[in-house]
FIKOLZA-1660 file (N, C-alpha, C; in steps of 0.1 Angstrom, whole numbers, plus 5000, padded with zeros to 4 digits):
% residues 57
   i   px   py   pz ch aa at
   1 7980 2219 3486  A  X  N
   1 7987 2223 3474  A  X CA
   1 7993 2211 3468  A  X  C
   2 7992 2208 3452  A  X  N
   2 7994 2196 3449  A  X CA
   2 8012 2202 3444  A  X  C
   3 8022 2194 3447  A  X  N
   3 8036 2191 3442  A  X CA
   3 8039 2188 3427  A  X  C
   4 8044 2198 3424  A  X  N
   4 8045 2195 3405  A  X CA
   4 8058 2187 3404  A  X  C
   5 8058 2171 3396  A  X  N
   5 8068 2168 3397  A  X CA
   5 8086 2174 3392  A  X  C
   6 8093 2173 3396  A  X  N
   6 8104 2174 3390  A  X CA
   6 8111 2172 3372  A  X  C
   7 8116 2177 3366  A  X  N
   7 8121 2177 3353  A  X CA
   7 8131 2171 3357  A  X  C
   8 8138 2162 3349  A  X  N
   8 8148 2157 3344  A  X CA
   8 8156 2162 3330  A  X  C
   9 8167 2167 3333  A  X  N
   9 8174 2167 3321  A  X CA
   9 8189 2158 3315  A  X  C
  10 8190 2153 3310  A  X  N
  10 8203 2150 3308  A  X CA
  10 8211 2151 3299  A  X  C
  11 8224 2154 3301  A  X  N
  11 8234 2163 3292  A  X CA
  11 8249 2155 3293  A  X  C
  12 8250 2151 3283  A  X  N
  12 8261 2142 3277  A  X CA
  12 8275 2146 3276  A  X  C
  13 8283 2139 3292  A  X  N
  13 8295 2144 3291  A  X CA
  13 8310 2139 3286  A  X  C
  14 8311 2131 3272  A  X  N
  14 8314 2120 3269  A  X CA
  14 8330 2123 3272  A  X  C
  15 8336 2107 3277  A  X  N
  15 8348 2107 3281  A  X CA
  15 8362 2110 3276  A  X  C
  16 8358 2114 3260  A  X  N
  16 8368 2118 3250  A  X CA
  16 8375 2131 3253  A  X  C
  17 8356 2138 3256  A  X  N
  17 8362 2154 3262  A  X CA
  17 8368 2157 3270  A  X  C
  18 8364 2144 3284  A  X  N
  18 8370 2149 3296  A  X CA
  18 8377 2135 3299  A  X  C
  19 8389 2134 3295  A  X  N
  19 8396 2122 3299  A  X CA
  19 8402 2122 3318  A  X  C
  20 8404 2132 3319  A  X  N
  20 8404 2129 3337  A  X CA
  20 8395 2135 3346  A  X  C
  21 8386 2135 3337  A  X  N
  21 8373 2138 3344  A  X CA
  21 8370 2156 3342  A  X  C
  22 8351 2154 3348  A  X  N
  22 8345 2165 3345  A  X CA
  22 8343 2172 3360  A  X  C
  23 8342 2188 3362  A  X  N
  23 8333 2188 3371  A  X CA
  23 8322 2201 3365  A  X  C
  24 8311 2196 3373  A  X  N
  24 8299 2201 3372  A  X CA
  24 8295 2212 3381  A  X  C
  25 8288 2226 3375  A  X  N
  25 8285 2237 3386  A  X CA
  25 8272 2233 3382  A  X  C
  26 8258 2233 3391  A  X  N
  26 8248 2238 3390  A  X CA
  26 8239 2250 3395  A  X  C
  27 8229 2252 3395  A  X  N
  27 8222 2263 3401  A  X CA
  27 8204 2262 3394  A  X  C
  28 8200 2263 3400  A  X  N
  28 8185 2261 3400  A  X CA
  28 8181 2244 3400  A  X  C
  29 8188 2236 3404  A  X  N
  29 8190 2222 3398  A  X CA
  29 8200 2209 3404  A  X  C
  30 8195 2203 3411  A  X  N
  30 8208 2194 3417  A  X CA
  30 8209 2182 3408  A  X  C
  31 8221 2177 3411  A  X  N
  31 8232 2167 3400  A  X CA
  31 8225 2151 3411  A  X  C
  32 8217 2145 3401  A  X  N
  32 8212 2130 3409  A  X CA
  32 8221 2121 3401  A  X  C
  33 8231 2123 3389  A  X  N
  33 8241 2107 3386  A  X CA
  33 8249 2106 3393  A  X  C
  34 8258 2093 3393  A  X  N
  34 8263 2096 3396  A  X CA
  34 8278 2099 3395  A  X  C
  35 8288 2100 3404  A  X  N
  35 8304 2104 3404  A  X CA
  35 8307 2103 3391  A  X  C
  36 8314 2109 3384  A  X  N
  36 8319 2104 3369  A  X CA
  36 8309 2097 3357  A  X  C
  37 8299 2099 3359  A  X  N
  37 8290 2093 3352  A  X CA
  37 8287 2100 3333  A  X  C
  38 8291 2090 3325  A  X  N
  38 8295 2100 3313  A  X CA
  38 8280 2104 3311  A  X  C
  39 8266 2105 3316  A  X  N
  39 8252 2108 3316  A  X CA
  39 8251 2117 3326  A  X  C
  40 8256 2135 3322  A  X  N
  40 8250 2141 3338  A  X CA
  40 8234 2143 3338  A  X  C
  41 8228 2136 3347  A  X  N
  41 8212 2138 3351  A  X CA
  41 8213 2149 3362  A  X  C
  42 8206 2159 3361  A  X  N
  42 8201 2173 3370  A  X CA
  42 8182 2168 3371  A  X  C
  43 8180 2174 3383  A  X  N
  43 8167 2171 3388  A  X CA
  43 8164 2184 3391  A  X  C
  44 8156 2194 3383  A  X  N
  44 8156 2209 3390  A  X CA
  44 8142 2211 3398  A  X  C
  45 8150 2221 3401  A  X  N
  45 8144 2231 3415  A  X CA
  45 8126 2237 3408  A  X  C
  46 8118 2229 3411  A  X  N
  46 8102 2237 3410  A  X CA
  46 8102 2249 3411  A  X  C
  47 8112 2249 3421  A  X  N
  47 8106 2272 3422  A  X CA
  47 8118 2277 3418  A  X  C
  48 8129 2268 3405  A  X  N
  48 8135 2277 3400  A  X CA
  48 8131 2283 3388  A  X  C
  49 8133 2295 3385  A  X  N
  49 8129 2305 3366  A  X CA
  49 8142 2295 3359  A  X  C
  50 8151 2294 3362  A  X  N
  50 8160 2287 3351  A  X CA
  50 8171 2280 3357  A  X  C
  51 8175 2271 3351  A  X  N
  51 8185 2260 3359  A  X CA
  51 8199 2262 3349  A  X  C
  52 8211 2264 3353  A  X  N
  52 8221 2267 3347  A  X CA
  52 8232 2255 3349  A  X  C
  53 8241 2251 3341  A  X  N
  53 8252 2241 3349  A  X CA
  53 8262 2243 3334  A  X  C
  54 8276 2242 3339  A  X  N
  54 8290 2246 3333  A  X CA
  54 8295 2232 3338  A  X  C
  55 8300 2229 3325  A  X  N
  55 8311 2217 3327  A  X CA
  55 8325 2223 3327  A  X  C
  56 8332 2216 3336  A  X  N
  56 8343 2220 3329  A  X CA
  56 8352 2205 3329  A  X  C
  57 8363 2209 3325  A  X  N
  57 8374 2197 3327  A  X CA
  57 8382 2196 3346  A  X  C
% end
């Protein structure tokens, strides 16, 4: 069975919004930036139907 690579997405959490920081929920998709990084990078799940993530403050 050949491994389909991974997607990348990234979604721009800039520091104006979140001046004491963000946090991140995901689901179908794990979080590879890092801690505080104003660039959140998710690497999703192959056998997910859809990858979801909420920022908040």
């Amino acid at each position: 069975m050949q491994r389909l690579p991974r997607a990348l997405t990234q979604v721009e959490v800039p520091p104006i919004a979140y001046p004491a920081g963000d946090k991140a929920i995901t689901s179908g998709a794990t979080i590879v930036s890092a801690p505080a990084a104003s660039l959140l990078v998710l690497e999703t799940d192959p056998r997910a139907g859809q990858v979801r993530v909420t920022v908040s403050p």
